[in-house]
Residue, then its C-alpha position, 0 to 999 in steps of 0.5 A: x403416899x409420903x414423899x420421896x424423902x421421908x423421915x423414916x424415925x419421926x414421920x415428919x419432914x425435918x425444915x430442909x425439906x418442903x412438899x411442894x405437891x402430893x396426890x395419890x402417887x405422884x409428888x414434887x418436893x425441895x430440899x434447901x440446906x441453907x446451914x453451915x452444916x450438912x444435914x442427913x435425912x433417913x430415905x427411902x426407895x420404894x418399891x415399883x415408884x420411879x424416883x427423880x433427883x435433881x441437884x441445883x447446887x451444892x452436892x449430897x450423898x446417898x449412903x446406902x450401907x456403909x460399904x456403898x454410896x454414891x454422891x450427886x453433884x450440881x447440875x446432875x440428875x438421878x433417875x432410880x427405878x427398883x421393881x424387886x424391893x424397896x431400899x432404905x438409905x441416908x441422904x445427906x445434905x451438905x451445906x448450901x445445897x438445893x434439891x428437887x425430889x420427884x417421884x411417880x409410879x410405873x402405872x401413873x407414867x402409863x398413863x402419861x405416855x404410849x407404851x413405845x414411847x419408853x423403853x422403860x414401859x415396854x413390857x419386856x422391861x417392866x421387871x428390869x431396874x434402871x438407873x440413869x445419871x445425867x446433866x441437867x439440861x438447861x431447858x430444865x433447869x430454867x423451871x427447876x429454878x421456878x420452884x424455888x423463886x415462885x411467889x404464889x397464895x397457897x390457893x394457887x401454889x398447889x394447882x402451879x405445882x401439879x402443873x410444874x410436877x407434869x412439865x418437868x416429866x414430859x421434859x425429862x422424857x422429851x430426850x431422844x435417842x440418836x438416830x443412826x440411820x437418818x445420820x450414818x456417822x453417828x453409828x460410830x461410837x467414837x463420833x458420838x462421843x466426840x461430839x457430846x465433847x464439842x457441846x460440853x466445849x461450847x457451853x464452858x465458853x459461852x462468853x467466846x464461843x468457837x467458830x463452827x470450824x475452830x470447833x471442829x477441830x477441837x472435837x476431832x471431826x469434820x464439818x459436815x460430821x459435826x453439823x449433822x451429827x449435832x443436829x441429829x442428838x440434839x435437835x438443832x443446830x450447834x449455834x441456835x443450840x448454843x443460843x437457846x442455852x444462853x438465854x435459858x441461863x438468862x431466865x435461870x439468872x433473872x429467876x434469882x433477882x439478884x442481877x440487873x439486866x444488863x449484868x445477865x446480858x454480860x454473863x451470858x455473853x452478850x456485849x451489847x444489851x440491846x441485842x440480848x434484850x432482842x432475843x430475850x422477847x423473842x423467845x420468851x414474848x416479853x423483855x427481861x425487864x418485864x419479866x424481872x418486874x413480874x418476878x416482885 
């Protein structure tokens, strides 16, 4: 089976594009347009294989005919599954953008997960297309990164990248939906919603976040709404949540080489390194200077 990204006139991959793992049905690629230029590629959807799209910078556009198109921008993800045909379109690179393709088969995700695990395996939905669009969380950022900074022999390339191909499905798939009847305000659409805004408020101020009831108040709730209708979505608290994030973003920065530790330590937030390194080997079992170290 090709990649995801094929280029449907040579039967080659043109340079932007890299394959990083390929066995039967499942493959892992990246797509790194480092011109000034933006690069189009012929593509292709294929029929009854679910395709995975991950922007880490830049943006693209898919172009599907010349009457429809749809552009994906950093930190967003595209998830395509079609059962009827298989749809042939551009994708086209701008310039400075980073990519990770995935694709897999209906039967292979079987395989991984028990048929009510998704709503994508149920057989009700076997037929049905799904398309999905989304952020990028940072948990799965921090390893969509590692594809693009890992420094590995071509012997043990492919066995690391079979192993990231599995972590970022059962990431991916590790989303759950809220449950309304363990927290009954998140039976209101209204609430939900109000929330979800709280959490992108949180993360565009990471440098000075809120307090829990500053926090509240912008998102229109109350305390006890926002605390357990946060937890219930996204399975912390709102500032563990908050902290898990930073210093995913931390490991992301490190990932880069291009930061010393005490400047990921401001970024993210931090104003006295000490206690970033802290909680940087708390969660990760190592000192971000170890962990740079590693990285050479």
């Amino acid at each position: 089976m090709k990649s995801v990204v094929e280029n449907t006139e040579s039967k080659t991959f043109p340079k932007e594009i890299k394959v990083l793992f390929e066995k039967e049905d499942l493959s892992l690629s990246v797509a790194d347009n480092t011109s000034n230029h933006t690069t189009a590629v012929e593509s292709v959807l294929k029929q009854g294989i679910i395709h995975f799209y991950f922007c880490m910078e830049g943006n693209a556009v898919f172009v599907f005919s010349p009457q429809y198109s749809r552009e994906i921008s950093f930190h967003k993800n595209y998830f395509f599954y079609n059962p009827e045909k298989t749809i042939n379109f551009q994708l086209q690179l701008t310039p400075q953008t980073k990519m990770v393709f995935m694709t897999i088969s209906l039967e292979s995700l079987h395989k991984l997960f028990v048929h009510d695990a998704l709503p994508l395996l149920k057989p009700e939905n076997v037929n049905r297309k799904f398309y999905d669009e989304r952020e990028i969380p940072s948990y799965l950022l921090v390893v969509l990164n590692q594809l693009f900074t890992a420094n590995l022999s071509e012997s043990a390339a492919k066995l690391y990248f079979q192993g990231k191909t599995y972590e970022l499905l059962s990431l991916y798939f590790s989303y759950k939906e809220p449950n309304t009847e363990s927290c009954p305000f998140l039976n209101d659409q209204e609430t939900v919603r109000k929330i979800k805004n709280a959490k992108e408020h949180l993360l565009k101020n990471v440098d000075s976040p809120p307090s829990m009831k500053e926090l509240a108040k912008i998102a229109g709730l109350n305390e006890h709404q926002l605390k357990a209708g946060f937890k219930e979505i996204y399975g912390n608290s709102v500032f563990a949540f908050l902290l898990e994030h930073k210093l995913d973003h931390a490991r992301v920065l490190l990932d880069t080489m291009k930061y010393q530790v005490n400047e990921v330590a401001f970024q993210t937030g931090y104003t006295n390194p000490s206690h970033f390194i802290a909680a940087f080997k708390k969660k990760f079992g190592v000192t971000p200077k170890k962990y740079l170290m590693s990285k050479s």
